[in-house]
N, C-alpha and C positions, 0 to 999 in steps of 0.2 A: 508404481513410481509415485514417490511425494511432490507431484505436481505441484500440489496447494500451497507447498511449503515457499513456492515463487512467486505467489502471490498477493504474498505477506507484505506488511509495511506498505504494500502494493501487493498489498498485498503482491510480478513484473518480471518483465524481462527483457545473422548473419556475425555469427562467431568474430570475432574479431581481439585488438589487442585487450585484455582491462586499466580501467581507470588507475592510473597513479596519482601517487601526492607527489606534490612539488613543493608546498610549502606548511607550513603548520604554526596556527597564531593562538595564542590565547581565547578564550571563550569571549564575547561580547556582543553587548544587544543590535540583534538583526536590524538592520533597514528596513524599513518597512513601503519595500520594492510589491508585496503583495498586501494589499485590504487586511488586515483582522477581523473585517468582514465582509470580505468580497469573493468572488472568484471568478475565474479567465479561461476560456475555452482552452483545451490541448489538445497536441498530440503526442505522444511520447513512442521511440521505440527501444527496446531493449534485446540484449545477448546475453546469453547464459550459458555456461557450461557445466550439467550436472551429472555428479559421478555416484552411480549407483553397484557397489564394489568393486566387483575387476571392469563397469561398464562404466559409460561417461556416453551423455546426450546432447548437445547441441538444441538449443532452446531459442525459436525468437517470440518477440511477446508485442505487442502493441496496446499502451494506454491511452484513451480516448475520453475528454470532456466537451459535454458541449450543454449549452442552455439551451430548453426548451422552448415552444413556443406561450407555454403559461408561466414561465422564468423559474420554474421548476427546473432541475439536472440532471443529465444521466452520465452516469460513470463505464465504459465497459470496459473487459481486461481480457484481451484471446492469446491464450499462449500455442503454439504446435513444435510439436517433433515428428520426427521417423516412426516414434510409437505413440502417440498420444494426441491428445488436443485438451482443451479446457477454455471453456469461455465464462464471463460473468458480469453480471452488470448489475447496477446497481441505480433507483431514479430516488430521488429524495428532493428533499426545499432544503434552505439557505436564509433562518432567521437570526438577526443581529447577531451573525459571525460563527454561530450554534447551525450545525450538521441536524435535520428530521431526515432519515434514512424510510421510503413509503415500502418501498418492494425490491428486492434480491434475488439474483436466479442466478446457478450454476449446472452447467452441463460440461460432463466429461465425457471422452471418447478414448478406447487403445486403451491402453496398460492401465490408468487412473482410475484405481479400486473405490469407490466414491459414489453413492447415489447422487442421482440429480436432486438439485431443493430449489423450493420456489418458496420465502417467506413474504409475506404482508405484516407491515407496521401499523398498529391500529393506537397514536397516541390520546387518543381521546379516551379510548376504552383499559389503555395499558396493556394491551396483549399482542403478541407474536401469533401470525395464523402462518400456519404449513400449507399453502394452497395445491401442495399433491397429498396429502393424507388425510386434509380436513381437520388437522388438529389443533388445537388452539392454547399455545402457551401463558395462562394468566398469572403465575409465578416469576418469572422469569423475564421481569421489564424492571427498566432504569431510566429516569427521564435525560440521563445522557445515552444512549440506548447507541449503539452504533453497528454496523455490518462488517463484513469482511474486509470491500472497498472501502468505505466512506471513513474507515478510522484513520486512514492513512491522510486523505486531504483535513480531516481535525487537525492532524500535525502540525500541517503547512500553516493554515491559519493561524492556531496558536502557536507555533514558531514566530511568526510574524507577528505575533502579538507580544512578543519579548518573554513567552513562558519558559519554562528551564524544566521543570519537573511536572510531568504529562501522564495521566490517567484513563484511562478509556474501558469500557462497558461495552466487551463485544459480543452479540449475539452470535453460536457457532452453534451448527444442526438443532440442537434442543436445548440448551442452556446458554447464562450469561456469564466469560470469561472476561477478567482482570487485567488487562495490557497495563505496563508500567513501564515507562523513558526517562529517559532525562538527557537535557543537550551538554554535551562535553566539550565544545569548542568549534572551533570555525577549521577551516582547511582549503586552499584549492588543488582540484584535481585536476590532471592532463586528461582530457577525454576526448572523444573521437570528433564533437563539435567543436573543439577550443578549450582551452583553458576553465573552468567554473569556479566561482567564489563557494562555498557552500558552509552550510554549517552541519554539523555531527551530533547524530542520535543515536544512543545506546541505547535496547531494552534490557529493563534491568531484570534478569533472574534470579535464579536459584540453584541453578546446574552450571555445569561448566561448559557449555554452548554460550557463545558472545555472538548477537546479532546486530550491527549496526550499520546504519542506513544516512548518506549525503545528500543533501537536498540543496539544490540551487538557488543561492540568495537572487540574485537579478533574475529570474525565472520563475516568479511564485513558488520558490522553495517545493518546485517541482521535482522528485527524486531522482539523484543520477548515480548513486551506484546504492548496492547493497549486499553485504558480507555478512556470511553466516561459518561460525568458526567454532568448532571444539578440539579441545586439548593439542592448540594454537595448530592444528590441519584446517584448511579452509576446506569446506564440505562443500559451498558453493559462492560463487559470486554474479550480481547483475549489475551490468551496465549499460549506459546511454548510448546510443548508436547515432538518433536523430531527435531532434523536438523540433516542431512548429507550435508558435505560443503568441 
């Protein structure tokens, strides 16, 4: 099962109705309801329902922020089903509004074909260490350098910092991959908390898979849904079920 694939953007995820739109506004510059250099402890929880051919899984997920006691952060992301699990977390610093991503781990359980990885960020050095293989990637760094979690709150922030067209350097198993967004407009959704203002981010491809993700204007553009769509089938959707913020 493409577990990982939910927790993209959130990289995220009690079955329930999905988010609709209710209204749909022209593009315009975010409130800056979150820091462009700050960030706010969460909780987030999410529903998923993912259809793997004639099958379909039920997925809950819960996103968790919190600062540490050095004001360093940790990010973690546990999704589980009937067959699977998948957890990852992520600790990094928070310099003038700029993501340092320090160490990454992901562990899968059940169906989720996937070795476990434990990377270490060595920005001083500029290298990626593997901390279960010993390997050490000195190729493969970017001084925007990012994880699997931590690209997704870069979002938030420069969302909130009025960008439109988003670039990100994501380190994945062994090499450095090219994320590229751009905001396409505001929207609010009916969701299972109330009503959300949000604004709308497309990543931009090359196939015909359309992946776009809602992020909550009054909520530090915290994510509340996220649709993953080819040859206009929805393959999956995640939604908000709960936040405390």
């Amino acid at each position: 099962m493409r577990f990982l694939h939910l927790s993209l953007l959130l990289s995220l995820l009690v079955s329930g109705s999905p988010a609709g739109a209710v209204t749909t506004a022209p593009a315009a510059t975010p409130p800056q309801t979150l820091s462009s250099t700050s960030l706010s402890p969460f909780k987030a929880r999410y529903s998923s329902r993912y259809k793997l051919g004639f099958l379909s899984f039920d997925i809950d997920a819960d996103r968790t922020l919190q600062q540490l006691t050095d004001n360093s952060w940790q990010l973690q992301f546990s999704a589980s089903a009937s067959a699977a699990s998948l957890d990852e977390t992520t600790h990094f610093q928070l310099n003038h509004g700029k993501i340092q991503p320090l160490e990454y781990s992901l562990k899968g359980s059940g169906m989720i074909q996937e070795d476990d990885r434990a990377f270490r960020f060595d920005h001083k050095a500029k290298t990626v260490l593997n901390s279960l293989s010993g390997d050490i990637f000195k190729n493969q760094w970017h001084d925007q350098i990012q994880d699997r979690l931590t690209y997704m709150l870069q979002i938030s922030l420069d969302v909130a910092a009025g960008k439109r067209q988003l670039e990100y350097p994501v380190f994945e198993k062994n090499k450095i991959k090219m994320h590229h967004y751009e905001v396409v407009g505001e929207e609010t959704l009916s969701t299972r908390i109330g009503p959300l203002r949000t604004i709308k981010v497309r990543q931009i491809r090359q196939d015909k898979r359309s992946i776009t993700a809602w992020l909550a204007i009054d909520h530090q553009y915290v994510l509340v849904k996220l649709a993953d769509k080819q040859n206009n089938s929805t393959r999956y959707a995640i939604d908000l079920v709960s936040l405390e913020d």
